[in-house]
Residue frames as qw, qx, qy, qz and C-alpha x, y, z in Angstrom:
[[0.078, -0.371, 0.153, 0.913, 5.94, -21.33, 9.83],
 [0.484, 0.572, 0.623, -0.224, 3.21, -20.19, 8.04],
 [0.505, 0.492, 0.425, 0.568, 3.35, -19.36, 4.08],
 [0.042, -0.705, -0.290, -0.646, 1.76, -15.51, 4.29],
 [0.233, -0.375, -0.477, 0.760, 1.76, -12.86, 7.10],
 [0.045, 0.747, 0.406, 0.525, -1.16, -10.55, 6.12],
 [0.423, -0.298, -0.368, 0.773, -0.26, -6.99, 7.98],
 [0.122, -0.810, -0.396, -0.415, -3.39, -4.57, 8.34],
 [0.089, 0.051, -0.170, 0.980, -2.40, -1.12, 9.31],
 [0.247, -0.730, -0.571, -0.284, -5.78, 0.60, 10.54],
 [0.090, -0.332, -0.365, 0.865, -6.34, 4.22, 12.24],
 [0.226, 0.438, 0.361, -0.791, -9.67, 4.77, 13.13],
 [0.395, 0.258, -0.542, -0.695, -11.15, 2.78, 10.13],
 [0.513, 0.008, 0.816, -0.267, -13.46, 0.14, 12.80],
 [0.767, 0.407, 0.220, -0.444, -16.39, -0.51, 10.03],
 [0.504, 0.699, -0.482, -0.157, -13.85, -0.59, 7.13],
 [0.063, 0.507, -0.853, 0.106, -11.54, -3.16, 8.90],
 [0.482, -0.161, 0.829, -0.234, -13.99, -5.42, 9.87],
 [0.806, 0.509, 0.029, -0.301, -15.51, -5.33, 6.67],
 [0.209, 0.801, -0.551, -0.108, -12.12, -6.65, 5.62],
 [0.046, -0.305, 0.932, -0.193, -11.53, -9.03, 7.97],
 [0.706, 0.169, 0.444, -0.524, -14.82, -10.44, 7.62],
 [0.686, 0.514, -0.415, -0.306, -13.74, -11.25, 3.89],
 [0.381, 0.521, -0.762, 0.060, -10.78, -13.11, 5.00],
 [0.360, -0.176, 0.777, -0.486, -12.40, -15.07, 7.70],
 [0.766, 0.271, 0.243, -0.529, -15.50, -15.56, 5.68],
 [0.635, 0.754, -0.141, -0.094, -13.08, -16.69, 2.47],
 [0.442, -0.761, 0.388, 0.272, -10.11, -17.61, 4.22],
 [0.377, 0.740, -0.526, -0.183, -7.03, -18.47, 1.96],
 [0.981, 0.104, -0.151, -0.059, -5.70, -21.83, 1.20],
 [0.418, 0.686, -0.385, 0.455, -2.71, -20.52, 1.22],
 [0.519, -0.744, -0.366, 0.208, -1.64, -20.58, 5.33],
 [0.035, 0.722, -0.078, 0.687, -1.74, -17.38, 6.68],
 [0.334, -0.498, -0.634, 0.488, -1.90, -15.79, 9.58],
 [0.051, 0.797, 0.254, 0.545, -3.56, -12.34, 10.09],
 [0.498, -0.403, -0.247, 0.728, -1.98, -9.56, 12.45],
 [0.097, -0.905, -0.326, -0.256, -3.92, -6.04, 13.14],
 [0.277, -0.055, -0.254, 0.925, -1.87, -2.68, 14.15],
 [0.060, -0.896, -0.396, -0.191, -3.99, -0.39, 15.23],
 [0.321, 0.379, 0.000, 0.868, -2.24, 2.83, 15.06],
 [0.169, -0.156, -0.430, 0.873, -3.63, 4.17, 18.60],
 [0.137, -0.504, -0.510, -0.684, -7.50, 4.41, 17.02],
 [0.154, 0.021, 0.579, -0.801, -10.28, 6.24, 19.05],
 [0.571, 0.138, -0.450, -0.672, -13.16, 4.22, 17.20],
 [0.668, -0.281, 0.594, -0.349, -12.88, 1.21, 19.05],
 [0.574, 0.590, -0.531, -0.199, -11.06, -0.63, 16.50],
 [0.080, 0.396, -0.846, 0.348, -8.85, -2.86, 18.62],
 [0.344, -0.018, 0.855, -0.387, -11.23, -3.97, 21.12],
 [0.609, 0.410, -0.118, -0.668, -13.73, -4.51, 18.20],
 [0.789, 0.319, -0.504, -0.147, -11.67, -7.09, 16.57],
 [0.003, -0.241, 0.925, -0.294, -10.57, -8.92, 19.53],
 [0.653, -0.029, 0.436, -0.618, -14.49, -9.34, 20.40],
 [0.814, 0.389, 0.031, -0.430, -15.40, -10.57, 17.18],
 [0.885, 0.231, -0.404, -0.025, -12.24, -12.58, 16.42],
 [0.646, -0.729, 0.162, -0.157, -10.43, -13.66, 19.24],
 [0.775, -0.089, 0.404, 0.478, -7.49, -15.86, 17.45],
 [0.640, 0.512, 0.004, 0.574, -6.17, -12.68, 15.45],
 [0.646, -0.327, -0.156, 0.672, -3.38, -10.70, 16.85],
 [0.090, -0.930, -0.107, -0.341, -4.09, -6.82, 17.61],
 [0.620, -0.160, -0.246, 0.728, -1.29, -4.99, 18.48],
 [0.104, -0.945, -0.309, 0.032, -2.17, -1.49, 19.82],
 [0.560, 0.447, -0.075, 0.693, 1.16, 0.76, 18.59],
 [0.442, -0.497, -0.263, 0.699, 0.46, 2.87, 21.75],
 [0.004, -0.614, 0.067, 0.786, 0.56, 5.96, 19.15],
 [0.735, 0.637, 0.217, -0.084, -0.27, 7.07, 15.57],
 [0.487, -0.338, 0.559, 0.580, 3.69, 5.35, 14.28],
 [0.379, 0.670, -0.278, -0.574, 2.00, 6.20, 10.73],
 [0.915, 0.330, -0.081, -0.215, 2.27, 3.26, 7.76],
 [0.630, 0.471, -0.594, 0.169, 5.46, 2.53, 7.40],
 [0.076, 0.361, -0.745, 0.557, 6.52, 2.03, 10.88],
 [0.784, 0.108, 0.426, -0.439, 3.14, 0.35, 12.27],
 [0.813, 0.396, -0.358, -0.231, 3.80, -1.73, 8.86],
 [0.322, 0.605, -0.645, 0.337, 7.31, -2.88, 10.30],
 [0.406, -0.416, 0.542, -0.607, 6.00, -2.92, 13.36],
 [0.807, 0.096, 0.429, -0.395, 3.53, -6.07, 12.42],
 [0.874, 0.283, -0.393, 0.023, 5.99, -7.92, 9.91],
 [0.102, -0.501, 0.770, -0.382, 8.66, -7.91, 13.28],
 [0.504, -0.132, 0.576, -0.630, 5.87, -9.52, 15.04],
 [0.953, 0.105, 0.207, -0.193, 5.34, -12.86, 12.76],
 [0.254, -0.518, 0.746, 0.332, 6.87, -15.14, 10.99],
 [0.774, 0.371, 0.509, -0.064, 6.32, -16.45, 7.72],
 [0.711, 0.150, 0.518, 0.451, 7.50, -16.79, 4.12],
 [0.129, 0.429, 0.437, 0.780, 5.66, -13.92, 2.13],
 [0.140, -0.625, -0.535, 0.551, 3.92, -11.00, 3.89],
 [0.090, 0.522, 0.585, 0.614, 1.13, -9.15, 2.75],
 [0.122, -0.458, -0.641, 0.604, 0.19, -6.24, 3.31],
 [0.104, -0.639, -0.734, -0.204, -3.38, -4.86, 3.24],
 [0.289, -0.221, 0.026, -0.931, -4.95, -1.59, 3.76],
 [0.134, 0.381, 0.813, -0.420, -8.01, -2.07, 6.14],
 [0.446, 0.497, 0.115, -0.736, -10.13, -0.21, 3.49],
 [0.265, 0.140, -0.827, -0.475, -9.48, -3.25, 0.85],
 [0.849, 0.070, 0.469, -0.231, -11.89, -6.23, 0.49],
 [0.107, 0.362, -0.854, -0.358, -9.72, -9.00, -0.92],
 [0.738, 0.176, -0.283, -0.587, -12.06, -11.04, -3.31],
 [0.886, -0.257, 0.381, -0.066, -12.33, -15.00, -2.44],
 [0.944, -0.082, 0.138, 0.288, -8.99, -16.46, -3.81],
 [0.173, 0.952, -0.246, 0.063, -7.04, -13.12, -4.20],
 [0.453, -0.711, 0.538, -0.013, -4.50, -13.91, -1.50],
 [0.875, -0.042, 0.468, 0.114, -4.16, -17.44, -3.22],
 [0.724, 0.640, 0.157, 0.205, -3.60, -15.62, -6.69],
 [0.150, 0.873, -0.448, 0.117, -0.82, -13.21, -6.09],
 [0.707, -0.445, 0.549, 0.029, 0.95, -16.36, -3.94],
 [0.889, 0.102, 0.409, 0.182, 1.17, -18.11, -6.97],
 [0.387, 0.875, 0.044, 0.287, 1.99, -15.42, -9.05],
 [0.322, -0.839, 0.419, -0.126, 4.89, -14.51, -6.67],
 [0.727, -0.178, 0.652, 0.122, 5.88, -18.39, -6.28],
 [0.823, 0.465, 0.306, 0.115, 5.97, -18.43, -10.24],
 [0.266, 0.943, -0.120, 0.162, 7.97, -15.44, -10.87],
 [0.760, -0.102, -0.257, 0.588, 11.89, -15.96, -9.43],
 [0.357, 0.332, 0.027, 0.873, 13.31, -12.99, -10.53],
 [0.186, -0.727, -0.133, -0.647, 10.41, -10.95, -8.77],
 [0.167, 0.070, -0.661, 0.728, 10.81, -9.68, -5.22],
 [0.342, 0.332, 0.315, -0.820, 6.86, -7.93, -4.96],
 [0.032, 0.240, 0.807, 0.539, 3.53, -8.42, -6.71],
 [0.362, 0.295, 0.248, -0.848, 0.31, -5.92, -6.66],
 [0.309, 0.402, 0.812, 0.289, -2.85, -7.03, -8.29],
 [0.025, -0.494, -0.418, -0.762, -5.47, -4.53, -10.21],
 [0.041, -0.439, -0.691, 0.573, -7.12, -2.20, -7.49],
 [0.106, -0.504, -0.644, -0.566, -10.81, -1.18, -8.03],
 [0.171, -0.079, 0.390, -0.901, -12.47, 1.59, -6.23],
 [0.232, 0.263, 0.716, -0.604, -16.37, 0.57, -4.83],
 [0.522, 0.605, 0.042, -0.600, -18.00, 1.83, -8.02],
 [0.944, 0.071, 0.319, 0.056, -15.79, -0.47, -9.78],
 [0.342, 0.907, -0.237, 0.057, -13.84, 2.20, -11.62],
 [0.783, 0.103, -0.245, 0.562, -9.65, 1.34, -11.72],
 [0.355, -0.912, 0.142, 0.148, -7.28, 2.54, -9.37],
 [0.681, 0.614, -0.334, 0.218, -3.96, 3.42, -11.09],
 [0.694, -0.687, 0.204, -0.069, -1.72, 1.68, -9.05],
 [0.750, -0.062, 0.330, 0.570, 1.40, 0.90, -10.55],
 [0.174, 0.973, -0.146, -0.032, 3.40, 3.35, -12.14],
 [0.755, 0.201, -0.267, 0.565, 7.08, 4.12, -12.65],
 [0.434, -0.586, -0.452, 0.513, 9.19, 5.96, -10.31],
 [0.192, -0.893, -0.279, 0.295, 8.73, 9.14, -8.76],
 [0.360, -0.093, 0.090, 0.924, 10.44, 11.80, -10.49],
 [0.277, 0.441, 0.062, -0.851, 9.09, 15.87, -11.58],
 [0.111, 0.339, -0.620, -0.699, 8.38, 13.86, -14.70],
 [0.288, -0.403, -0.862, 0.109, 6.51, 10.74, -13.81],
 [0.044, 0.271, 0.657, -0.702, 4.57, 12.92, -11.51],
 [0.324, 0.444, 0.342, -0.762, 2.88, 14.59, -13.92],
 [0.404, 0.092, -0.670, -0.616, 2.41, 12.34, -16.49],
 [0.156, -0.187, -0.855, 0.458, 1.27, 10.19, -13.42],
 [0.006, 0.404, 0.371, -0.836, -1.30, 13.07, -12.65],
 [0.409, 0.083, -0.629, -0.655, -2.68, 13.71, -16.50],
 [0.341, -0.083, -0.908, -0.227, -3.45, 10.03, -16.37],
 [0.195, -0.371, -0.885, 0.200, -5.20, 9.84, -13.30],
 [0.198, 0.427, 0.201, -0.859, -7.05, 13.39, -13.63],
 [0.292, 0.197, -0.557, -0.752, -8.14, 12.00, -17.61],
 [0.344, -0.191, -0.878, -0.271, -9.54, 8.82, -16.38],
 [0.071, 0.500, 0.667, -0.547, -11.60, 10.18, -13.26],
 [0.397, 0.523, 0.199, -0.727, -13.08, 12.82, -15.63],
 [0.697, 0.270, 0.650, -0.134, -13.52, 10.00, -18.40],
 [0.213, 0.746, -0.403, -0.486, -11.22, 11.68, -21.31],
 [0.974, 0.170, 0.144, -0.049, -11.86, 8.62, -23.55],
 [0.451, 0.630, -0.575, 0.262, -7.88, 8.87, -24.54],
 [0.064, -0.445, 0.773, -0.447, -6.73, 8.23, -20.67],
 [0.777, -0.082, 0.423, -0.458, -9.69, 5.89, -19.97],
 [0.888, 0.401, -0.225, -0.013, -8.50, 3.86, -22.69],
 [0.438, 0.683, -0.525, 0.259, -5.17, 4.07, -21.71],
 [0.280, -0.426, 0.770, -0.384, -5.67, 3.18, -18.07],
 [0.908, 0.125, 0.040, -0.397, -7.75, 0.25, -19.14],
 [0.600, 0.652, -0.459, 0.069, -5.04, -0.58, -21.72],
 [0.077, 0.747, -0.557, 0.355, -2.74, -0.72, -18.97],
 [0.551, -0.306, 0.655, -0.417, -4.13, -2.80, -16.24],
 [0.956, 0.126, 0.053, -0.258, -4.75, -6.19, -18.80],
 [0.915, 0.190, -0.317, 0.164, -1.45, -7.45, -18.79],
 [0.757, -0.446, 0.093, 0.468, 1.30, -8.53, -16.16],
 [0.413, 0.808, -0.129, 0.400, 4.04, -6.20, -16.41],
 [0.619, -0.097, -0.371, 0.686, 7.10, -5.54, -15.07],
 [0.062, -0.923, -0.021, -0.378, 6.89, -1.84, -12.94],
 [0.266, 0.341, -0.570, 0.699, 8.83, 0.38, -11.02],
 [0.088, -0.165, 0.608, -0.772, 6.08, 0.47, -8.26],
 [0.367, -0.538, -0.713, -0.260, 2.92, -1.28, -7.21],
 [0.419, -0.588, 0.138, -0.677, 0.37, 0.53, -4.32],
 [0.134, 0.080, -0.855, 0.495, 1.28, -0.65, -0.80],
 [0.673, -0.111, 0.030, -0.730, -2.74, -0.90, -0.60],
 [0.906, -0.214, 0.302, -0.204, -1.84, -4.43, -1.41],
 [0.522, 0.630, -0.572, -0.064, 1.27, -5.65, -2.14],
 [0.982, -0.177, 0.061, 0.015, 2.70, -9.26, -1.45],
 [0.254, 0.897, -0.354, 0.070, 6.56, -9.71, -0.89],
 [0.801, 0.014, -0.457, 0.386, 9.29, -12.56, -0.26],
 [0.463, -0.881, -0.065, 0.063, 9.74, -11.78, 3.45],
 [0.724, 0.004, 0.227, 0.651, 14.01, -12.76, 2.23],
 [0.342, 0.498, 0.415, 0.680, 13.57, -9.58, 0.08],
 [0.391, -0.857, -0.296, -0.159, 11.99, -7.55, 2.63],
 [0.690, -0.687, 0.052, 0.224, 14.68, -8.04, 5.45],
 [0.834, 0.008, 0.160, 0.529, 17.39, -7.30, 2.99],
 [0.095, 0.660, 0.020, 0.745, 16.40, -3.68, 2.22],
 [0.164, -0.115, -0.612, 0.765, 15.49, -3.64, 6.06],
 [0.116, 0.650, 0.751, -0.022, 11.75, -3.34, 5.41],
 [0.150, 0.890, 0.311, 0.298, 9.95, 0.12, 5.00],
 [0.153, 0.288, -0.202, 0.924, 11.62, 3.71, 5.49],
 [0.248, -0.738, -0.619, 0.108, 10.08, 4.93, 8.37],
 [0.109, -0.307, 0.014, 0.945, 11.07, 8.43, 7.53],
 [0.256, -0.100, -0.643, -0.715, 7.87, 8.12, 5.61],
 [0.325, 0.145, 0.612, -0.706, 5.01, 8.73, 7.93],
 [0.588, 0.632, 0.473, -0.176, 1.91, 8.28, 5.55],
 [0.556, 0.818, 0.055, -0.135, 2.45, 8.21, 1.38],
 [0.359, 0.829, -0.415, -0.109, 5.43, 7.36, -0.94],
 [0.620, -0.337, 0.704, -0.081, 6.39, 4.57, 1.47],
 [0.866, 0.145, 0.472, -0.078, 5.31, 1.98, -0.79],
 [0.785, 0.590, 0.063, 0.177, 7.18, 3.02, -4.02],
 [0.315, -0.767, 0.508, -0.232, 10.15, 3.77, -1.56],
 [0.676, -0.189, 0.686, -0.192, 10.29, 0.23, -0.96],
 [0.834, 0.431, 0.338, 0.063, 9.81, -0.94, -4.26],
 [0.221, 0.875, -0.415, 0.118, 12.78, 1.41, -5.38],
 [0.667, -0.519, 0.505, -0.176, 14.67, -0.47, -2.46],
 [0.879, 0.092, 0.466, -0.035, 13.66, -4.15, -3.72],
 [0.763, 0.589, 0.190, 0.187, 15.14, -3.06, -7.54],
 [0.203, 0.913, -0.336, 0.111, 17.64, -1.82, -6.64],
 [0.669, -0.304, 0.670, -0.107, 18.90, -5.07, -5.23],
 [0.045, 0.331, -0.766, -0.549, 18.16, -6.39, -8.97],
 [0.251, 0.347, 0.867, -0.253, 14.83, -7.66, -7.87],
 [0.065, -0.346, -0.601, -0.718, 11.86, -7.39, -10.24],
 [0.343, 0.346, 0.325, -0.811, 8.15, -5.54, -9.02],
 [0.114, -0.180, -0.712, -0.669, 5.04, -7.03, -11.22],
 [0.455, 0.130, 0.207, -0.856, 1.59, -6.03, -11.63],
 [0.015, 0.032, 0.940, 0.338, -0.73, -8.58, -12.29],
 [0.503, -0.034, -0.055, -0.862, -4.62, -8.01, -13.51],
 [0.637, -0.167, -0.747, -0.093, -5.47, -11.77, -12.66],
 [0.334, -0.530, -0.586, 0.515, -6.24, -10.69, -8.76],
 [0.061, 0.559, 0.087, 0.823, -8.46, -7.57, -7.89],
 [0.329, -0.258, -0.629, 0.655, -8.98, -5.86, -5.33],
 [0.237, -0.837, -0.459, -0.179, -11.69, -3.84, -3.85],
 [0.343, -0.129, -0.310, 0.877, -9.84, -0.33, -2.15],
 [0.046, -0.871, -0.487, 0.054, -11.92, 1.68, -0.67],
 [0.502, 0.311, -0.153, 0.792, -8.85, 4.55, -1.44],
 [0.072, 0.491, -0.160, 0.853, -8.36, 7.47, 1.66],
 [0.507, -0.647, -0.525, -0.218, -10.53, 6.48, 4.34],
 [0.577, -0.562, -0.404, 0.434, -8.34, 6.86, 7.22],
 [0.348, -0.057, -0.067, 0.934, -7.80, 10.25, 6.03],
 [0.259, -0.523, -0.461, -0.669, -11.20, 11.32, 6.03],
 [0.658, -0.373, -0.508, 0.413, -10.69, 11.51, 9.53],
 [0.408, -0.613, 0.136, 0.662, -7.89, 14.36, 9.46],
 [0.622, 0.731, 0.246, 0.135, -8.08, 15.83, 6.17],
 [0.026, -0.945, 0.266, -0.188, -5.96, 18.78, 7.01],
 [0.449, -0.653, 0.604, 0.083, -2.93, 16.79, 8.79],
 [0.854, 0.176, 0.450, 0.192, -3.30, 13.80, 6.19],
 [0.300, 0.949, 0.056, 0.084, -2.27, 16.66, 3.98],
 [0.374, -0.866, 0.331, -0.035, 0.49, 17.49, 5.88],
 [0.790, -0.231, 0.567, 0.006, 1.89, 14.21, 5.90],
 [0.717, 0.593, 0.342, 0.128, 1.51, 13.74, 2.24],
 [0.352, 0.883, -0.217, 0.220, 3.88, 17.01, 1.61],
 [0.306, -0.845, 0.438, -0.034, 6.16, 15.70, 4.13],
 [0.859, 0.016, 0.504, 0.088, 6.77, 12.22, 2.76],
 [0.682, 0.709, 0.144, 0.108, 6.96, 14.00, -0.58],
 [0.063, 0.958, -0.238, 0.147, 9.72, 15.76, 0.39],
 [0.608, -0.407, 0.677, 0.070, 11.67, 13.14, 2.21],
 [0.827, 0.508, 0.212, 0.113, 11.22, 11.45, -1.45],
 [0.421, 0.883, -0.081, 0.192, 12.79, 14.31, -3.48],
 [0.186, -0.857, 0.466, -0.120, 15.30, 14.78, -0.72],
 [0.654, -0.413, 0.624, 0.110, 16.37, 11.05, -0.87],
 [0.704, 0.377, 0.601, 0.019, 15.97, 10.34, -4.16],
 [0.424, 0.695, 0.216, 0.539, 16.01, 13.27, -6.51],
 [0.427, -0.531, -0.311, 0.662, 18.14, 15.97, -4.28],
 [0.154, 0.170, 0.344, 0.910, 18.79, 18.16, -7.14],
 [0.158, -0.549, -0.692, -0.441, 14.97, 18.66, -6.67],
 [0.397, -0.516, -0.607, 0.455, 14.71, 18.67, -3.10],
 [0.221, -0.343, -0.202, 0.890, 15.40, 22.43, -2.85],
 [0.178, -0.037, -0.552, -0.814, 13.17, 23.17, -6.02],
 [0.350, -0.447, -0.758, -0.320, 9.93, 21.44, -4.74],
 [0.321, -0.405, -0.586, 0.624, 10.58, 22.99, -0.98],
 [0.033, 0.205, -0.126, -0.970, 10.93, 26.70, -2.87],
 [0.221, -0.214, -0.759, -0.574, 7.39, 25.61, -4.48],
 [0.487, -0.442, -0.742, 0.130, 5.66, 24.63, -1.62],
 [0.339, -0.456, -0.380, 0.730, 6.39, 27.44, 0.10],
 [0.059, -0.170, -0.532, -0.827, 5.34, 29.51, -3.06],
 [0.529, -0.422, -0.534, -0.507, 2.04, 28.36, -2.63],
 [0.523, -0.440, 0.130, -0.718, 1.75, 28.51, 1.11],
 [0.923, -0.241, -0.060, -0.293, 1.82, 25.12, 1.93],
 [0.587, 0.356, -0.690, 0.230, 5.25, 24.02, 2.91],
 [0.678, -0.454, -0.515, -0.264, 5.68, 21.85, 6.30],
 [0.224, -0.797, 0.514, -0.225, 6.67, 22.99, 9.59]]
């Protein structure tokens, strides 16, 4: 059995994924791993891409687009191992990332999950941890990450502030998040009523609510290249996004549920 299961979701993101896997091949982890590709039914020639070029990792073709969570599921069924990471195909994990959250995970008891600092191509932070979803969180959530993209030296401090020390959160970004596979199988991995978005802090709800901890640590970073496979499909990625949200509110905050639908529809944009 191998320590790590790294599980790359990928629709229709060939360049992006092999830039990925190129890291982890080029760089590979001390740690043993094994690496295991869904390919969510791309029409890029994803799949047969990475079989050419690596021929000992495992490409499973989902047959359809099963969306993140469920393609996620789909490829922690399909190994076995200790801790299982999983990886956006739009990341590049830096040489000894994988090695740093392991330890950081192995150090921590109490913690079920661990996300490291993600950095967008330009180098700028990606605010990836956060507490949970509620009307409240959202939009202090939203402030923050509208102050620091237009460089409101308050929120740019603050997200700065934020990302230099381990901390305990309610949610890290399923862009990359590492997880005791024990801890996984006990919530029954991801909701797969969550086609694309929210999954990941779904799941981290899950894990703490078991009594398990969630930390962020700024001692691993990641490269995320953030949205690619939705530059694809703007318009349905959309879609998706308001339906996940809603499956939130409705599991989570019901009181809401009816209050965010009556919004949506306000504005024109609720889903069929």
């Amino acid at each position: 059995m191998v320590e790590v299961a790294i599980v790359i979701v990928s629709y229709n993101t060939s360049e992006a994924l092999q830039d990925c896997i190129n890291t982890l091949v080029q760089y590979p982890p001390d740690t043993s791993h094994e690496i295991i590709v869904i390919d969510n039914n791309s029409s890029d020639g994803s799949a047969p891409a990475i079989r050419s070029r690596w021929p000992h990792i495992k490409v499973v073709n989902s047959g359809s687009n099963l969306g993140f969570a469920k393609a996620t599921n789909l490829g922690i069924r399909k190994t076995i191992s200790r801790m299982i990471l999983l990886l956006n195909s739009d990341t590049l994990p830096a040489p000894g990332a994988v090695d740093g959250l392991v330890q950081v995970l192995k150090s921590r008891s109490a913690a079920a999950a661990v996300g490291p600092r993600l950095v967008g191509i330009d180098g700028s932070l990606e605010v990836s941890f956060g507490r949970m979803i509620s009307p409240l969180n959202e939009c202090l959530q939203k402030f923050l990450i509208l102050g620091y993209k237009h460089r409101v030296p308050f929120f740019k401090s603050l997200v700065e502030y934020r990302a230099q020390n381990e901390r305990i959160v309610d949610w890290v970004s399923g862009a990359c998040l590492l997880v005791n596979r024990h801890d996984a199988e006990k919530v029954n991995l991801l909701d797969e009523r969550f086609f694309l978005y929210t999954e990941d802090v779904d799941f981290c709800a899950s894990l703490r609510s078991r009594g398990r901890q969630i930390l962020f640590t700024p001692t691993v970073e990641i490269i995320h290249h953030s949205g690619l496979s939705g530059q694809h499909s703007p318009i349905p990625t959309a879609e998706f996004y308001r339906r996940s949200h809603l499956a939130f509110y409705r599991k989570h905050h019901p009181m809401f549920y009816s209050l965010l639908r009556a919004y949506l529809s306000l504005r024109g944009k609720l889903p069929v």
